[in-house]
TIVO-75558 format. One record per atom (N, C-alpha, C, CB): x, y, z; residue number from 1; atom name. Coordinates in Angstrom, 1 decimal. Glycine has a CB too. Layout:
<recs>
X;Y;Z;num;atomo
X;Y;Z;NUM;CA
...
</recs>
This chain:
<recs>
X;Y;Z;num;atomo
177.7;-315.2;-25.3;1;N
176.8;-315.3;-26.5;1;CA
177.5;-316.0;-27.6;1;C
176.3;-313.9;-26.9;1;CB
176.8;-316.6;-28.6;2;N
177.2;-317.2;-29.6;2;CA
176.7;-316.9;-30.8;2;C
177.1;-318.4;-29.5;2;CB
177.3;-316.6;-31.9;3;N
177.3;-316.0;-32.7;3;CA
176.9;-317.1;-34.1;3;C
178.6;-315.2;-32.6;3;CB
175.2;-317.4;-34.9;4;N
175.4;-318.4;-35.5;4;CA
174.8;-318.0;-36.8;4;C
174.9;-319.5;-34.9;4;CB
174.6;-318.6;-37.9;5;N
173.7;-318.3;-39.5;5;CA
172.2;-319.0;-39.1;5;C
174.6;-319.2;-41.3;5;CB
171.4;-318.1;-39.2;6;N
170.2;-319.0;-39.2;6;CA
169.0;-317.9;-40.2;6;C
169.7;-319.4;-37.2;6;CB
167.9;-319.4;-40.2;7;N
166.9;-319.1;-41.1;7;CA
165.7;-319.1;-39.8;7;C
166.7;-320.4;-42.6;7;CB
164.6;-317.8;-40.4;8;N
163.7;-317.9;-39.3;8;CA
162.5;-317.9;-40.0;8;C
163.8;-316.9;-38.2;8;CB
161.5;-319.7;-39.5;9;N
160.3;-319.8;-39.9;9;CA
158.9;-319.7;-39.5;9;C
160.4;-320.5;-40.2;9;CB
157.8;-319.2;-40.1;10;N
156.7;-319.1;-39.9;10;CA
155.8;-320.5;-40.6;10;C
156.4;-317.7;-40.4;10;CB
155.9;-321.2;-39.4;11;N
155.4;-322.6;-39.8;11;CA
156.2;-323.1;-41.0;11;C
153.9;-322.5;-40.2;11;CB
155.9;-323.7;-41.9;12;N
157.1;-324.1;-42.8;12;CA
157.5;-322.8;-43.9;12;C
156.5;-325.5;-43.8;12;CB
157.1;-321.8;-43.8;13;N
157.0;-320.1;-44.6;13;CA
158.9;-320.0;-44.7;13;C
155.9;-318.4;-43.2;13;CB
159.7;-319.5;-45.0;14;N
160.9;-319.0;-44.7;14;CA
160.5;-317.9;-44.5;14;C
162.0;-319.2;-45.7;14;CB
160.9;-317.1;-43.7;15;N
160.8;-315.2;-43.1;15;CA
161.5;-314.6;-43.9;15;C
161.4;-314.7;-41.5;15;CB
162.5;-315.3;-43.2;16;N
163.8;-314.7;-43.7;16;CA
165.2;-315.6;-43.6;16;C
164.1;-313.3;-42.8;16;CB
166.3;-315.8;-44.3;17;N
167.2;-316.7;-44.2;17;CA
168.6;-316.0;-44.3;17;C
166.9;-317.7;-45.1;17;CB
169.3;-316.6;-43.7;18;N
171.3;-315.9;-44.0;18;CA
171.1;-314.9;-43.0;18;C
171.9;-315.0;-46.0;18;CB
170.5;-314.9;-41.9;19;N
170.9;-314.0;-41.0;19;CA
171.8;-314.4;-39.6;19;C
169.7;-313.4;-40.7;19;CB
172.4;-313.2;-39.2;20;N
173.2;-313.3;-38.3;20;CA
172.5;-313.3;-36.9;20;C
174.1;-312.4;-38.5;20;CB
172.2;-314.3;-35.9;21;N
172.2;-314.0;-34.7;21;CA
173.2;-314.5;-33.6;21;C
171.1;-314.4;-34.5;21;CB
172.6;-313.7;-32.3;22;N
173.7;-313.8;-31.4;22;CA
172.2;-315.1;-30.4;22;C
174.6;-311.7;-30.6;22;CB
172.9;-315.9;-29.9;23;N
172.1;-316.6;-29.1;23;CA
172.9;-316.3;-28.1;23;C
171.7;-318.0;-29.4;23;CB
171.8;-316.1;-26.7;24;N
172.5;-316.2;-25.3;24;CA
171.6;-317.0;-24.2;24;C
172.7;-314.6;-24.9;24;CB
172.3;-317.8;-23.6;25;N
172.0;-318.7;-23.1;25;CA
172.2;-318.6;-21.7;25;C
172.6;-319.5;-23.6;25;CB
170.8;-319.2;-21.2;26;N
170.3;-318.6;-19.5;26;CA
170.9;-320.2;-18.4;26;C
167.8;-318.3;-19.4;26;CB
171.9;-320.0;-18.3;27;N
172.0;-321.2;-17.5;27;CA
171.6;-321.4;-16.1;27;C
173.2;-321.6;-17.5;27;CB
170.7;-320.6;-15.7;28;N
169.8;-320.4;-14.5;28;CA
168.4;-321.3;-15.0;28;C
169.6;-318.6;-14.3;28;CB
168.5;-320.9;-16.1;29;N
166.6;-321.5;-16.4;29;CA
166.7;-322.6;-16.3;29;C
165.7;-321.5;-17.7;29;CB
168.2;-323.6;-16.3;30;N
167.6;-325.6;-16.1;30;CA
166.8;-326.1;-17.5;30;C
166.1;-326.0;-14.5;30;CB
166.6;-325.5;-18.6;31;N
166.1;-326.2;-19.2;31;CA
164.8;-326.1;-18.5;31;C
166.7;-327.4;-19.4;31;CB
164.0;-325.8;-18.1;32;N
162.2;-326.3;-17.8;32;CA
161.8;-325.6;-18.9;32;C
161.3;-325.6;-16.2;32;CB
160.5;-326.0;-19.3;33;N
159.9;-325.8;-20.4;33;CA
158.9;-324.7;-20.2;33;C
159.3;-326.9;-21.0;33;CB
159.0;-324.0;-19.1;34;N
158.3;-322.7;-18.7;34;CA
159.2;-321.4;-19.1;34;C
158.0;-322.7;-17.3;34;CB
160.6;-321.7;-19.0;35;N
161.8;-321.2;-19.2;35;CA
163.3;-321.9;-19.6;35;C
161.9;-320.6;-18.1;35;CB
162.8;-321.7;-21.0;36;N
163.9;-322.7;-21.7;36;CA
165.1;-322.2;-21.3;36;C
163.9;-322.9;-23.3;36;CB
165.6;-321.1;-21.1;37;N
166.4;-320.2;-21.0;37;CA
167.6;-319.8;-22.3;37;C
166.9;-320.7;-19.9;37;CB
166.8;-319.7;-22.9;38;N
167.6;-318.9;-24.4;38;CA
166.7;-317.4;-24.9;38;C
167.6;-320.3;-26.0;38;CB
167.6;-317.2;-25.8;39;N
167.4;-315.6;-26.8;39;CA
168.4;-315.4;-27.9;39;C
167.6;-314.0;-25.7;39;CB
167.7;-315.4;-28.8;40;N
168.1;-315.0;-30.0;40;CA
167.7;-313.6;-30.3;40;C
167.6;-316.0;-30.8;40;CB
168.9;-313.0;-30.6;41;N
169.1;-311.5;-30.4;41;CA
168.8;-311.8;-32.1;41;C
170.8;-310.7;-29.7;41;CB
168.6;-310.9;-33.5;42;N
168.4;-311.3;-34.6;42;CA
168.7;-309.5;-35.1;42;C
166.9;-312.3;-34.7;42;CB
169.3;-309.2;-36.2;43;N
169.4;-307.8;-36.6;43;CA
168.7;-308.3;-38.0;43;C
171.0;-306.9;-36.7;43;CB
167.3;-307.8;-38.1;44;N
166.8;-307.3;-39.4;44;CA
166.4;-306.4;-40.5;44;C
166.4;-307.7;-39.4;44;CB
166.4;-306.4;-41.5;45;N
166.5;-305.2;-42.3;45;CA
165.2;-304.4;-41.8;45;C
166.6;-305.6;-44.0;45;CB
164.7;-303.3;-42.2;46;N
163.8;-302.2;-41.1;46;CA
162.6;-302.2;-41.3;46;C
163.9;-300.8;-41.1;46;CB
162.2;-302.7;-43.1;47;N
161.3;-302.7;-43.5;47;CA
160.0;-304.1;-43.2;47;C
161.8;-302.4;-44.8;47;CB
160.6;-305.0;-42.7;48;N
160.7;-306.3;-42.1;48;CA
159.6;-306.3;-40.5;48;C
162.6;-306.7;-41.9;48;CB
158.5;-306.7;-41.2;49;N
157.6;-306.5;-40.2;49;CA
157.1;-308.0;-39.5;49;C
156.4;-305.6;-40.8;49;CB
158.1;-307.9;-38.0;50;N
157.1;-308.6;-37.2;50;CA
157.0;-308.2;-35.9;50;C
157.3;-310.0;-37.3;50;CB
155.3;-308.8;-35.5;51;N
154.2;-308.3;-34.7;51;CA
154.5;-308.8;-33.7;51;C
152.8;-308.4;-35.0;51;CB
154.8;-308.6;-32.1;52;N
155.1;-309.1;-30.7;52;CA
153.6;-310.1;-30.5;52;C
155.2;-307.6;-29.4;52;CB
154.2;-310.7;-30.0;53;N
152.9;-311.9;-29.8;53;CA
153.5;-313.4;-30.8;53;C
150.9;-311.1;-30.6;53;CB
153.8;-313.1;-31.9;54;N
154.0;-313.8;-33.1;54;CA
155.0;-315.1;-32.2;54;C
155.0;-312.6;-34.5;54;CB
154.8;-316.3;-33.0;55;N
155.7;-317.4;-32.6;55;CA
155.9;-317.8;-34.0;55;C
155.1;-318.6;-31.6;55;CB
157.6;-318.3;-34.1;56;N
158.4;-318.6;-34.6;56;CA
159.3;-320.0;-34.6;56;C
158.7;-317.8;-34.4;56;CB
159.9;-320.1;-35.9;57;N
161.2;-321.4;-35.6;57;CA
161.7;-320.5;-36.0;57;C
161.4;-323.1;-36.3;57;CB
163.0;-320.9;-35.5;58;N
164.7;-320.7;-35.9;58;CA
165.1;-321.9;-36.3;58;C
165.6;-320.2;-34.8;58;CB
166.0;-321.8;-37.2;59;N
167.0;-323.3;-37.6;59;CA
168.4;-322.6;-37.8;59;C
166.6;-324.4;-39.5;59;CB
169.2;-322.7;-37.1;60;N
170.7;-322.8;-37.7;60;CA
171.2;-323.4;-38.7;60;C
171.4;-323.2;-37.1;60;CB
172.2;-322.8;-39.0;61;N
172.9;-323.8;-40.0;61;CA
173.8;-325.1;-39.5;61;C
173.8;-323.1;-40.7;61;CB
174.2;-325.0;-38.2;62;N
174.9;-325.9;-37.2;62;CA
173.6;-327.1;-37.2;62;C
175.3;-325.0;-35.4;62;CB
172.8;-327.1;-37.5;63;N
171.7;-327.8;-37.2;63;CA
170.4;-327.9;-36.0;63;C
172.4;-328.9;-37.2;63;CB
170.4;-326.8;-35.2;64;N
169.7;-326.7;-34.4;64;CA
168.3;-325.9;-34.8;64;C
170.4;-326.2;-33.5;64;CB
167.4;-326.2;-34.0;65;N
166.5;-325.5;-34.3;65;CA
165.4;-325.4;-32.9;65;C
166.0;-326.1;-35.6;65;CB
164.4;-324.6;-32.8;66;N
163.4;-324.7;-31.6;66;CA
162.3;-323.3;-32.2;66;C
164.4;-324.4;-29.8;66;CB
161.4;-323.4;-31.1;67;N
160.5;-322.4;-31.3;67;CA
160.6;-321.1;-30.7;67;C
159.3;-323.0;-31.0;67;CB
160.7;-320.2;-31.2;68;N
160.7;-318.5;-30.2;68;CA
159.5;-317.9;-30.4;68;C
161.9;-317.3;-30.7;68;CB
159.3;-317.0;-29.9;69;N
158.3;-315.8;-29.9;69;CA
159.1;-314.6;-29.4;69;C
156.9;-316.1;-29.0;69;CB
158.5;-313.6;-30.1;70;N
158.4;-311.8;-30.4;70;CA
157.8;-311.6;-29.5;70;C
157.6;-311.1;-31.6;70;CB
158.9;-310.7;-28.0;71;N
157.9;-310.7;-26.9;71;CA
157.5;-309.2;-27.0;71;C
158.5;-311.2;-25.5;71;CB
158.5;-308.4;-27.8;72;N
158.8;-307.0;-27.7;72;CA
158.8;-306.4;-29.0;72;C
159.9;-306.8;-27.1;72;CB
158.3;-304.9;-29.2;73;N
159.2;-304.2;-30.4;73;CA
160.2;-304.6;-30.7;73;C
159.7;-302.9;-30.3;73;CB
161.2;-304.1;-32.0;74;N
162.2;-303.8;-31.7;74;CA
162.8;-303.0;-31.4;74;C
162.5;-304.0;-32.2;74;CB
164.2;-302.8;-31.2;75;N
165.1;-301.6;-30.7;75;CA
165.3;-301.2;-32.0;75;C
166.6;-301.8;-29.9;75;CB
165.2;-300.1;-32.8;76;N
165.6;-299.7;-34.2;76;CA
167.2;-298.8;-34.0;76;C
164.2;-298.7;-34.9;76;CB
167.9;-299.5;-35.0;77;N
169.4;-299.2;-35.0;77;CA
169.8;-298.8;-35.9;77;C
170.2;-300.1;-34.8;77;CB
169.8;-297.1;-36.6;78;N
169.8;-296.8;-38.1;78;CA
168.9;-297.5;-39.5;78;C
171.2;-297.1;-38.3;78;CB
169.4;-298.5;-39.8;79;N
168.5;-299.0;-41.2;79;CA
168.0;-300.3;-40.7;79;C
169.5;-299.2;-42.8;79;CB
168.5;-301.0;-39.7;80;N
168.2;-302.3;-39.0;80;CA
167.3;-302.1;-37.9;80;C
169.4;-303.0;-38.6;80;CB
166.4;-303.8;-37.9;81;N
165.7;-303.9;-36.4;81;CA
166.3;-304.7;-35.7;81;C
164.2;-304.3;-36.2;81;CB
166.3;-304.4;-34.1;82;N
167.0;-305.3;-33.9;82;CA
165.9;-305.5;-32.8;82;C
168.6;-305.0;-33.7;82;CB
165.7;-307.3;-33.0;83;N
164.7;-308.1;-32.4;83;CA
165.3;-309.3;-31.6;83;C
163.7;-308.5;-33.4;83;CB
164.7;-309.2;-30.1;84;N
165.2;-310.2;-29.5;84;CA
164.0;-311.5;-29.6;84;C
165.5;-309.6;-28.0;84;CB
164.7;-312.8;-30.0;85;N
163.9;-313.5;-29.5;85;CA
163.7;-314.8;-29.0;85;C
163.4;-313.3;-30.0;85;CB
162.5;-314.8;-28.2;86;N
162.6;-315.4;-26.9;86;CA
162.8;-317.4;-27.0;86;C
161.0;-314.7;-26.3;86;CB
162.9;-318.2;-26.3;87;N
162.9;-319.2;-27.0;87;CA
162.0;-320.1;-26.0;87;C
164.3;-319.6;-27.3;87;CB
160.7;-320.6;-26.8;88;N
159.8;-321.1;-26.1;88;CA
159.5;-322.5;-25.8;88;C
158.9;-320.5;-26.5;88;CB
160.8;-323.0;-26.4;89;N
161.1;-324.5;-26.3;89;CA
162.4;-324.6;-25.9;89;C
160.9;-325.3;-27.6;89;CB
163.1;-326.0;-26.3;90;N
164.0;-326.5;-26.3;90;CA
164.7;-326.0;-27.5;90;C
163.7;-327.5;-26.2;90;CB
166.0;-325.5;-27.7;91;N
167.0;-325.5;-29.3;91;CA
167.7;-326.6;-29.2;91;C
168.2;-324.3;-29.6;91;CB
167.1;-327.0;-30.3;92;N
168.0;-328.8;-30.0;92;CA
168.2;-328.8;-31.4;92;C
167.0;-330.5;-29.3;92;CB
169.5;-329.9;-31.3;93;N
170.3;-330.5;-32.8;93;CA
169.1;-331.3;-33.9;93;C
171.7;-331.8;-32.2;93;CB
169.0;-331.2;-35.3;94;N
168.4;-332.7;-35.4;94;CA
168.8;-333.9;-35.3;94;C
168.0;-332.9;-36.2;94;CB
168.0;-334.6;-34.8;95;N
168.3;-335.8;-35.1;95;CA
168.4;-336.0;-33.4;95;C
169.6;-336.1;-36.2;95;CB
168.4;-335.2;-32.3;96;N
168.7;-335.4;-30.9;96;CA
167.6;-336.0;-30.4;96;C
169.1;-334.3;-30.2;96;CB
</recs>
């Protein structure tokens, strides 16, 4: 897993920004666009409501960005949620 700063958007909306995710990367999936093979693990504050089904961008600060979706609750961890999520494209650099 890799550990990066990213901002997570709802169409051009900012959600939320300066957060810490862990990305983990499926090197079984090949890249197909049925199964990109990534997850962005994401810890957010508790009060922070989003609905499974929901699709999303992520942008890093490294410059990457792709689309995810909320496949699940979260796991709730004391004052944080902690939401996995899924990645329904490609995470690619800009400009690639």
């Amino acid at each position: 897993m890799e550990e990066v700063e990213a901002t997570l958007f709802d169409g051009e909306t900012v959600v939320v920004t300066g957060i810490a995710v862990l990305l983990d990367f499926d090197d079984a999936a090949g890249g197909s666009p049925d199964s990109p093979g990534w997850h962005a693990h994401a810890r957010l504050p508790l009060g922070m409501v989003l609905e499974p089904g929901e699709e999303m961008r992520i942008e890093t600060t490294d410059g990457r960005s792709g689309p995810v979706a909320i496949l699940g609750p979260p796991t709730i961890e004391g004052d944080v949620a902690l939401h996995v999520l899924t990645g329904i494209g490609p995470l690619v650099r800009s400009g690639a």
